[in-house]
C-alpha positions as semicolon CSV with decimal commas, in nm:
position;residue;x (nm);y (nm);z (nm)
1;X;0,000;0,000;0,000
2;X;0,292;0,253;-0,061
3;X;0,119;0,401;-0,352
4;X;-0,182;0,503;-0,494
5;X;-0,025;0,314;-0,797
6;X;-0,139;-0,049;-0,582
7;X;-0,429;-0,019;-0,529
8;X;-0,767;-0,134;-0,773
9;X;-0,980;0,081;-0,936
10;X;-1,274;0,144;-0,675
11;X;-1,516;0,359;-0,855
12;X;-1,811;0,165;-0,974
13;X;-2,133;0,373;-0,975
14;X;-2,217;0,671;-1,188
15;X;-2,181;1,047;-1,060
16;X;-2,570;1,084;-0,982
17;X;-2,513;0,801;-0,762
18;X;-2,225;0,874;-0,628
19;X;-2,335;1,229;-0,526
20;X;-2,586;1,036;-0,351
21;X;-2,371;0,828;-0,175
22;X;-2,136;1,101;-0,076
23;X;-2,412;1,336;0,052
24;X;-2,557;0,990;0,287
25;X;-2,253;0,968;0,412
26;X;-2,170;1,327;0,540
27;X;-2,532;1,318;0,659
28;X;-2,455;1,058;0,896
29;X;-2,097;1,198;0,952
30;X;-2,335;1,497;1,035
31;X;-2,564;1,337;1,314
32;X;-2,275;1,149;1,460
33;X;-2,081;1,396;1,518
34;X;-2,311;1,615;1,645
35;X;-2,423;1,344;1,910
36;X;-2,095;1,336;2,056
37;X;-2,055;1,761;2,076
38;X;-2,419;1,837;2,166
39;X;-2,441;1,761;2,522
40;X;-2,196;1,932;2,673
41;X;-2,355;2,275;2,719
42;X;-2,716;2,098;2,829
43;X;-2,553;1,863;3,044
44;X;-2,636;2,039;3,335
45;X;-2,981;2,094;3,258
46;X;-2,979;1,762;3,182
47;X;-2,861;1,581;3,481
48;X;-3,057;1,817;3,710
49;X;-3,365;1,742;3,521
50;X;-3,289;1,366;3,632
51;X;-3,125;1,327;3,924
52;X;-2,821;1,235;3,784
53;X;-2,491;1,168;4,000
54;X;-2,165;1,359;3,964
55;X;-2,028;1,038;3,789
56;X;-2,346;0,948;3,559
57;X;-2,314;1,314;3,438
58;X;-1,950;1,205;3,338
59;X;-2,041;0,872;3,185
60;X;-2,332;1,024;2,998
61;X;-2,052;1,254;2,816
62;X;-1,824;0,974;2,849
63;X;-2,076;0,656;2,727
64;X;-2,137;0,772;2,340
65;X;-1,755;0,839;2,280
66;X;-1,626;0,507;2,442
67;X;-1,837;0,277;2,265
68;X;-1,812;0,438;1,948
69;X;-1,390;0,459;1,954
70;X;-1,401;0,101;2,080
71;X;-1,584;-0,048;1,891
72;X;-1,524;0,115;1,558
73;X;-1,254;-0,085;1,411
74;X;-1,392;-0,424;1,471
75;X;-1,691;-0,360;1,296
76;X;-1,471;-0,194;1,002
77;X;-1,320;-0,544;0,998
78;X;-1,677;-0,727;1,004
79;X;-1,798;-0,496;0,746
80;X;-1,532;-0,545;0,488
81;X;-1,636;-0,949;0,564
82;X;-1,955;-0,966;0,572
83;X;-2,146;-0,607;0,417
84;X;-2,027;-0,325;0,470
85;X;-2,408;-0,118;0,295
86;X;-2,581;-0,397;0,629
87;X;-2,370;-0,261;0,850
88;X;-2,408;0,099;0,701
89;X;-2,807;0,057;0,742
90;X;-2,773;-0,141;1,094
91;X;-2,573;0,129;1,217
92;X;-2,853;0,385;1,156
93;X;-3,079;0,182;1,316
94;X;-2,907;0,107;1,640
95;X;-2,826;0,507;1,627
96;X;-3,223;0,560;1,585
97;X;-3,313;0,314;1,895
98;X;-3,026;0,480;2,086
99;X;-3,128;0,811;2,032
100;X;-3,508;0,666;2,172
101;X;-3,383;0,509;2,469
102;X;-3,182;0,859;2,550
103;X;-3,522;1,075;2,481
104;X;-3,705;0,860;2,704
105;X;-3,488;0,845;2,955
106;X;-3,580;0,936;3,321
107;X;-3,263;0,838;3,525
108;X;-2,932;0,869;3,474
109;X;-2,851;0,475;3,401
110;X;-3,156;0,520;3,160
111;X;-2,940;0,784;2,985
112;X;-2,590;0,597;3,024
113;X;-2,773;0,316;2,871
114;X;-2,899;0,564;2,555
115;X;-2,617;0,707;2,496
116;X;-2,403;0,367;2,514
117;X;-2,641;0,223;2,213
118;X;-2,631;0,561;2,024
119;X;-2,211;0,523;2,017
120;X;-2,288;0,147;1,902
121;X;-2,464;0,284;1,659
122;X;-2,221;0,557;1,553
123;X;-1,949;0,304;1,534
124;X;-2,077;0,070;1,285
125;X;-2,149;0,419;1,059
126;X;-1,804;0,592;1,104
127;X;-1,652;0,231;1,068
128;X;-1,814;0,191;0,662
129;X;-1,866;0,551;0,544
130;X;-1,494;0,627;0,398
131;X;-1,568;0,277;0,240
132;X;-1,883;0,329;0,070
133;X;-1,717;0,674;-0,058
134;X;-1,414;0,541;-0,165
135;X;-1,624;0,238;-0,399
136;X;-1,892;0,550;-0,493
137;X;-1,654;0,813;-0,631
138;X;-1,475;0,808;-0,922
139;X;-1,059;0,777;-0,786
140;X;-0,922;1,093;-0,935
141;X;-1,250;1,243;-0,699
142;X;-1,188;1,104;-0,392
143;X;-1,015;1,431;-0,244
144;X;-1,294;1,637;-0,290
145;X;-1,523;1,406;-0,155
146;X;-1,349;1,337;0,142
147;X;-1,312;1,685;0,171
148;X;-1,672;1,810;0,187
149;X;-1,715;1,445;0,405
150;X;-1,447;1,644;0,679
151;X;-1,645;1,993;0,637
152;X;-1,955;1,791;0,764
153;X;-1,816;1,627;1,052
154;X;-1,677;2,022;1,165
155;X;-1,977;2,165;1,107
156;X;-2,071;1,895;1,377
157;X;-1,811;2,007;1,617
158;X;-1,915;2,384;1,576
159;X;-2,289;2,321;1,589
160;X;-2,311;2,073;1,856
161;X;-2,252;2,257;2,142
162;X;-2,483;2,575;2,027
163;X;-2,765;2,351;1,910
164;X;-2,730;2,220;2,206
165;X;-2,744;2,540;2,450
166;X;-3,054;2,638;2,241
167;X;-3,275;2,310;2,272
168;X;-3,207;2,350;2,631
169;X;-3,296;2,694;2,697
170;X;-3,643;2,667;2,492
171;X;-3,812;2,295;2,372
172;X;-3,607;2,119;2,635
173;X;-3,279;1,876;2,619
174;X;-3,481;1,524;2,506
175;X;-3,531;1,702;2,175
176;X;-3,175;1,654;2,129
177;X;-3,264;1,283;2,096
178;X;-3,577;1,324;1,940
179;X;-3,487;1,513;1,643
180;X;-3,227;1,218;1,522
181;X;-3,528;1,014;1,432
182;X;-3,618;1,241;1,107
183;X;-3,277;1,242;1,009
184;X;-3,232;0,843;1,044
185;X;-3,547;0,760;0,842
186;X;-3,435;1,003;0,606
187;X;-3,053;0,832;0,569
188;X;-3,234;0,475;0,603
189;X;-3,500;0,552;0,279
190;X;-3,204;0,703;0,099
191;X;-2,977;0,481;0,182
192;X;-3,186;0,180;0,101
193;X;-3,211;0,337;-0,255
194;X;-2,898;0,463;-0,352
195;X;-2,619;0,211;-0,142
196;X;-2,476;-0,017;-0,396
197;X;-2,567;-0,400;-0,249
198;X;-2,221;-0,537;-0,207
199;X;-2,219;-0,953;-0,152
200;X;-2,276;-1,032;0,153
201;X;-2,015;-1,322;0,282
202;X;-1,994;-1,561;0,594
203;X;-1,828;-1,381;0,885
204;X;-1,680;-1,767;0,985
205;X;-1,294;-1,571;0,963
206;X;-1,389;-1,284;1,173
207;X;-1,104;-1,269;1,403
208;X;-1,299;-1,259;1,747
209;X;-1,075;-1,304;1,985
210;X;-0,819;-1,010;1,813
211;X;-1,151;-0,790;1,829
212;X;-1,183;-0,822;2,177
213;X;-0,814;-0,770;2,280
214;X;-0,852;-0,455;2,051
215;X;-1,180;-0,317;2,166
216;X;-1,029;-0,350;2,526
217;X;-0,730;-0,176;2,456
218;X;-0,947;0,107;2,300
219;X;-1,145;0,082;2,623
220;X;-0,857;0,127;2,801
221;X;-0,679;0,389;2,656
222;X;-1,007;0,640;2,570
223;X;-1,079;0,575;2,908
224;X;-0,753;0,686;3,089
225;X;-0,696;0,990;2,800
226;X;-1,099;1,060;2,951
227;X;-0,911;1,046;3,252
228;X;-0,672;1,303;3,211
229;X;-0,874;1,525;2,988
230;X;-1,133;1,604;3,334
231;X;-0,949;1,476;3,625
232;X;-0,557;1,593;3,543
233;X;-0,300;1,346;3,592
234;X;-0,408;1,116;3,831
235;X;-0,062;0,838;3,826
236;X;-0,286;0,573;4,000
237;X;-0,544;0,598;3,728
238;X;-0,257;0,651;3,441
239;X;-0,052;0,396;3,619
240;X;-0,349;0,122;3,609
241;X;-0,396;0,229;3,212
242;X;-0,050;0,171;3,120
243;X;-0,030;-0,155;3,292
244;X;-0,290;-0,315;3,121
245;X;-0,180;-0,181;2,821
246;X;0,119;-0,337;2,880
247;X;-0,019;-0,696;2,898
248;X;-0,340;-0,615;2,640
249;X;-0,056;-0,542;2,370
250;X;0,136;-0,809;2,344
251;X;-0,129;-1,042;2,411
252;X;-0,316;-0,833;2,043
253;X;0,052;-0,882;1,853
254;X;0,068;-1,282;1,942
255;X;-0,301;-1,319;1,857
256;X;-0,281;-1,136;1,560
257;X;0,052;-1,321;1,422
258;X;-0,117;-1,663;1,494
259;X;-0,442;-1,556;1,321
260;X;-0,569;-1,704;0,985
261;X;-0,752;-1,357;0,910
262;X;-0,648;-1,122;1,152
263;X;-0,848;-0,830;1,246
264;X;-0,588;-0,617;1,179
265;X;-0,285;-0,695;0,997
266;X;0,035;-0,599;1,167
267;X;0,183;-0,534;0,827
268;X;-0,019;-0,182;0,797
269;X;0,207;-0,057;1,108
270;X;0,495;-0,095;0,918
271;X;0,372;0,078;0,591
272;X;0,502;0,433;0,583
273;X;0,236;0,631;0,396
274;X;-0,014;0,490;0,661
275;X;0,154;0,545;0,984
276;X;0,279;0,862;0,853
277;X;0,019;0,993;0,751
278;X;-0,183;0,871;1,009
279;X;-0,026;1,039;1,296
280;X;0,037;1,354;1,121
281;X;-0,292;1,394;1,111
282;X;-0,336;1,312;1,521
283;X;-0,035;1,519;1,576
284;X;-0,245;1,860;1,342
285;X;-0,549;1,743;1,571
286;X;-0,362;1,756;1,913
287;X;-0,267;2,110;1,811
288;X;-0,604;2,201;1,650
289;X;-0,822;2,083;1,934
290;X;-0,554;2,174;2,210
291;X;-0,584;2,547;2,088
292;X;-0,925;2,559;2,156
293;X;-0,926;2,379;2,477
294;X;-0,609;2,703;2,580
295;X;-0,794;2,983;2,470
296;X;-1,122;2,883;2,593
297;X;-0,972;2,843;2,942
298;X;-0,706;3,091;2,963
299;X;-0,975;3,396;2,890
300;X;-1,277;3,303;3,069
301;X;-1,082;3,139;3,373
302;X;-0,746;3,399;3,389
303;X;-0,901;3,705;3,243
304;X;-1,261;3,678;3,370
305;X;-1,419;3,665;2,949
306;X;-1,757;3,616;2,956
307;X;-1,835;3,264;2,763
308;X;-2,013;3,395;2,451
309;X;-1,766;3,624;2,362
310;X;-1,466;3,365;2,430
311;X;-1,664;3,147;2,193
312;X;-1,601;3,367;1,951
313;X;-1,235;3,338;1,986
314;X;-1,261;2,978;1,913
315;X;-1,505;2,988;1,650
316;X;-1,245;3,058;1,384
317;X;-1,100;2,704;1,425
318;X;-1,455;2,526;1,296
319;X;-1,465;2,785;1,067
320;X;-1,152;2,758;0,872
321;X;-1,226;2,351;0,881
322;X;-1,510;2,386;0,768
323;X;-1,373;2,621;0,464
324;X;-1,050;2,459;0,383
325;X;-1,156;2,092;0,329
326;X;-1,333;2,123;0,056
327;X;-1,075;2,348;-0,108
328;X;-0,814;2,111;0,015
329;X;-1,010;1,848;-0,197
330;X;-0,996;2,054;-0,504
331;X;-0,630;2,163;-0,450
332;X;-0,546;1,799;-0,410
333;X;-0,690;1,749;-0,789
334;X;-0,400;1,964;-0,902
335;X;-0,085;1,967;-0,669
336;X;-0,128;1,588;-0,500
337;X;-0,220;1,494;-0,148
338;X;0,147;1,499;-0,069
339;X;0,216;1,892;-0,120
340;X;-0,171;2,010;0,034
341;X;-0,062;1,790;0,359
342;X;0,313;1,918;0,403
343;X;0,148;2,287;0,334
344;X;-0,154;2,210;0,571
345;X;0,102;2,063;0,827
346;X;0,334;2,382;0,803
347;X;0,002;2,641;0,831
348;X;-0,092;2,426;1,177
349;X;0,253;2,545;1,319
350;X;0,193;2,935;1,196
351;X;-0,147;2,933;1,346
352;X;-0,046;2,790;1,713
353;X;0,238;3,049;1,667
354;X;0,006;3,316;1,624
355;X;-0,181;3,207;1,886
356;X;0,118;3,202;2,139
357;X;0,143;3,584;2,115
358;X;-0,160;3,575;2,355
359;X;0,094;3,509;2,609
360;X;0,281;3,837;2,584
361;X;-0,019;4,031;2,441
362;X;-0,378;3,895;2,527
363;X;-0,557;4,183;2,425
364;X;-0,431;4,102;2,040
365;X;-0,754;3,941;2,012
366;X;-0,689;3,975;1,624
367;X;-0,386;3,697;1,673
368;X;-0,589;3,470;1,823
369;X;-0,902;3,450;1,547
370;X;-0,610;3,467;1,256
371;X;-0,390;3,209;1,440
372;X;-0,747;3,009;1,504
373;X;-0,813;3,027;1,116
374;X;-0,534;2,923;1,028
375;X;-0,447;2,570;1,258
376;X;-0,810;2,521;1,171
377;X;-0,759;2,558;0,777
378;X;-0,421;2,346;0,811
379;X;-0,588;2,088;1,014
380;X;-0,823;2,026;0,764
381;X;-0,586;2,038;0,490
382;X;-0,381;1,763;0,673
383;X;-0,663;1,530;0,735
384;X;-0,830;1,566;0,405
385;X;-0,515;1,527;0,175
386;X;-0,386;1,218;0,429
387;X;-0,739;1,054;0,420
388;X;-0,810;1,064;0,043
389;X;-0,409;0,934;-0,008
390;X;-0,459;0,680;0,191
391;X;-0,819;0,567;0,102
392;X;-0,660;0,549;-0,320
393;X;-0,382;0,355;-0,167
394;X;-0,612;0,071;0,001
395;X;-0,719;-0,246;-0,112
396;X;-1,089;-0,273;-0,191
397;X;-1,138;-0,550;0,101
398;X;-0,920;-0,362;0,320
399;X;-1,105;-0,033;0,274
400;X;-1,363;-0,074;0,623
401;X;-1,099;-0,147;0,836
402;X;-0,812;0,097;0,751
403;X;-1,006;0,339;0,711
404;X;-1,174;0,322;1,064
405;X;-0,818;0,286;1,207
406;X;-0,803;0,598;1,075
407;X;-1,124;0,757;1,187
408;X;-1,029;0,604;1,535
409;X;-0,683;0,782;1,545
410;X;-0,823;1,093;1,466
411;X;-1,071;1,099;1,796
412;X;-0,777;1,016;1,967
413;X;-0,594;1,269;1,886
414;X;-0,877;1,525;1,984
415;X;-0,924;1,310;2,303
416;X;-0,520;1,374;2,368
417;X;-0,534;1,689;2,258
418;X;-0,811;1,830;2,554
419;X;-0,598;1,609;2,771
420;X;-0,253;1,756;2,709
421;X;-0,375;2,144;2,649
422;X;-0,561;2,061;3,041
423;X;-0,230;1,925;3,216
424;X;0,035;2,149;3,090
425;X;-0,182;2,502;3,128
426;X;-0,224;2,325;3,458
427;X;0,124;2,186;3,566
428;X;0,235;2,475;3,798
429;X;-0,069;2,421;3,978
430;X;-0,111;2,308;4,347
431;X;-0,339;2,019;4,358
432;X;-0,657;2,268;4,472
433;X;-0,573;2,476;4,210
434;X;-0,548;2,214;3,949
435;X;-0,914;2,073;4,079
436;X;-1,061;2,449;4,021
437;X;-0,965;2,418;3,648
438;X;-1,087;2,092;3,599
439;X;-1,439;2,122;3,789
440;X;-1,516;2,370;3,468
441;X;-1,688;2,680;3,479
442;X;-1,658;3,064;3,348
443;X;-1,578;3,195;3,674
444;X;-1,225;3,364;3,677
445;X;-1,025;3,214;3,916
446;X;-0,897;3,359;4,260
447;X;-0,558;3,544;4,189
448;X;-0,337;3,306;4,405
449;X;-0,428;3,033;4,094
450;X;-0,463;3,249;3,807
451;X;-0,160;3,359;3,827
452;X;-0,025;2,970;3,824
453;X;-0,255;2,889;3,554
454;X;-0,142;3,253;3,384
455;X;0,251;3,090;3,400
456;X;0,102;2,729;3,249
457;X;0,057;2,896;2,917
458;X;0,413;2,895;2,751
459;X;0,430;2,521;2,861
460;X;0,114;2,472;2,669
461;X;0,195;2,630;2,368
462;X;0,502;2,420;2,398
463;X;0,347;2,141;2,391
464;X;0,093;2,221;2,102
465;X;0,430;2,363;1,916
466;X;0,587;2,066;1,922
467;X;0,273;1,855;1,776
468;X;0,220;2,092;1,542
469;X;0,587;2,038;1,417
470;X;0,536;1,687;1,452
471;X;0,275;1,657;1,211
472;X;0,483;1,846;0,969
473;X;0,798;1,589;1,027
474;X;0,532;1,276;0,994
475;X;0,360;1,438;0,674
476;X;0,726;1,425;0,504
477;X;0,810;1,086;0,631
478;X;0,495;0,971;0,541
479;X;0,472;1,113;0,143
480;X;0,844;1,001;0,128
481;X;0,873;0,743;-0,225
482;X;0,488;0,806;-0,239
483;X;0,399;0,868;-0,619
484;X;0,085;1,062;-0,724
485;X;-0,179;0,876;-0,954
């Protein structure tokens, strides 16, 4: 897979269809998406409605993003086995019921429970998507579908959390749930219609016991990442991660080496447009999403911003997403995906620059929305040009499961991202201090910690520096002997 040269033509359908296909696709990219982002601003309208615990109000955030990063690969792997347009249309499904379960809920297991199902859901349609795109769209056209595909899932990200705030404040948090039922019958009808019906084979091979090794070490490492991203660094909780870890992944390698069809072939780790590319892109979304997590913090919690208006400081990260992956699609068409992701990868570390000068001069508000712009424009130049190389590059029965390795990285690196921005802004905190910026809130913090957290802003823009520059180092390893179809 070190080329786009290897792999077999993919595009089978005509361009009516496969605008159909495409627009499915980011649909359900769409609702996904927007399930994970859209509870955090109601959540506490929505656990006070209920009753809910400190701890069910963290699983209930916690529940939809767990099952669907766990779980995501394995059914990648099932789909490109069995069906991948069956586990396209059971996905929607499960997402529908989920969505039910969550509207109806009137405890906080109830909700848990919802929420669980609705990630379920989510995984089997984030696991097939790139795949049904990839066999839709004509090869030469992949870029620019995968582009408007990325727009989608941040115009997820930006929406979520304002639909969100709105449903709360006037027809009430269930309709959150509620108003996924139009959309799924909507992607199930169209779906039905328009998804090409691929043969559907005996999943005898699936490689269960390698899924379940995996889908724990998911577990395991979204879970202590979780951790991190709203406790801090707790070593007895990161301590407990990293020793299962430590047993889960060799016991993964020996299964999969022993396996007739493994669930994941060890072979892709050592292929260097995938792991290059790959991480570049986590790397461009540790900075992207750690940028947001900074500024959001540093001016509501050190300099006493009121929430709306530091919204709008982060805004311009969505934004140029949302704008630059389509273009990024088009540009691809005439420079290759190996020049738009070194220049996305190089505009990431110019916008988190940028964005550092809000440590000598936070009033330069203008720094922060052009730095914003432009790690969000570079972020989605990265992961656009990396998917859509990667995606050519693939084998047609390797497509589901590659390509939600993929999709799996990438939440990761948003996951570690929060996590890392949180615990170096934090460091030179004492421990009451630390548990001030972790409990949340807009409340500016009492000077004898703002002042600490004040100091923990070079160290984070350290940090995001150095992924930033680390997804520009991985973006030339990875394109290195890659040719352009």
């Amino acid at each position: 897979m070190s080329s786009a040269a290897g792999a077999s033509q993919i595009a089978t359908t005509s361009r009516v269809r496969a605008r159909n296909v495409v627009a499915i696709c980011c649909a359900a990219m769409f609702m996904g998406g927007l399930s994970i982002s859209i509870v955090s601003i109601a959540l506490p309208a929505i656990s006070a409605d209920i009753d809910a615990t400190a701890a069910q109000s963290s699983w209930i955030l916690l529940a939809n993003l767990l099952a669907s990063n766990a779980l995501m690969v394995a059914f990648g792997r099932l789909a490109d086995l069995t069906s991948r347009r069956a586990m396209f249309l059971i996905g929607i499904v499960t997402f529908a019921l989920g969505s039910i379960l969550s509207g109806i809920a009137t405890n906080g297991g109830m909700l848990i429970a919802g929420r669980a199902v609705t990630g379920v859901g989510a995984a089997m349609v984030f696991a097939t998507t790139t795949a049904l795109i990839a066999i839709a769209v004509p090869r030469e056209r992949i870029g620019q579908a995968m582009g408007i595909y990325y727009a989608c899932n941040s115009a997820a990200q930006l929406m979520g959390p304002v639909v969100g705030g709105i449903f709360a404040d006037t027809v009430g948090w269930r309709w959150l749930f509620w108003m996924n039922l139009p959309l799924c019958v909507i992607i199930l009808l169209a779906s039905w219609r328009f998804l090409v019906r691929d043969a559907v084979h005996e999943a005898r091979s699936f490689d269960v016991s390698g899924a379940l090794l995996f889908i724990a070490m998911a577990t395991t490492t979204v879970a202590m990442l979780t951790s991190i991203s709203s406790s801090g660094l707790d070593p007895l909780v990161i301590g407990a991660a990293i020793g299962s870890l430590a047993v889960l992944v060799p016991l993964f390698i020996w299964r999969e080496k022993r396996a007739r069809n493994p669930m994941v072939e060890l072979s892709l780790f050592g292929d260097r447009l995938f792991v290059g590319t790959t991480f570049a892109t986590f790397f461009s979304h540790v900075a992207r999403f750690g940028i947001v997590i900074v500024v959001a913090l540093i001016y509501q919690s050190g300099y006493g911003m009121s929430a709306t208006r530091a919204s709008f400081l982060v805004l311009p990260v969505a934004v140029g997403t949302l704008i630059a992956s389509p273009i990024a699609g088009t540009l691809e068409i005439r420079r290759g995906s190996a020049w738009v992701s070194k220049a996305g990868a190089f505009i990431v570390v110019a916008g988190v620059l940028l964005c550092s000068m809000m440590i000598w001069w936070p009033t330069w508000y203008w720094a922060v929305v052009a730095g914003g712009l432009l790690t969000g424009a570079g972020g989605g130049m990265v992961q656009t040009a990396n998917s859509s190389a990667v995606t050519r590059a693939t084998p047609r029965e390797k497509l589901g499961v590659v390509g939600s390795l993929r999709v799996m990285v990438q939440g990761g690196g948003i996951i570690t991202g929060n996590a890392l921005a949180l615990a170096a802004v934090s460091l030179l905190l004492p421990a009451d201090g630390k548990s001030a910026v972790y409990a949340g809130g807009s409340a500016v913090l009492p000077d004898v910690f703002r002042h600490g957290l004040l100091d923990g802003v070079p160290i984070a823009f350290g940090v995001l520096a150095l992924s930033a520059f680390g997804s520009v180092v991985l973006s030339r390893v990875g394109y290195r002997g890659y040719r352009e179809s």
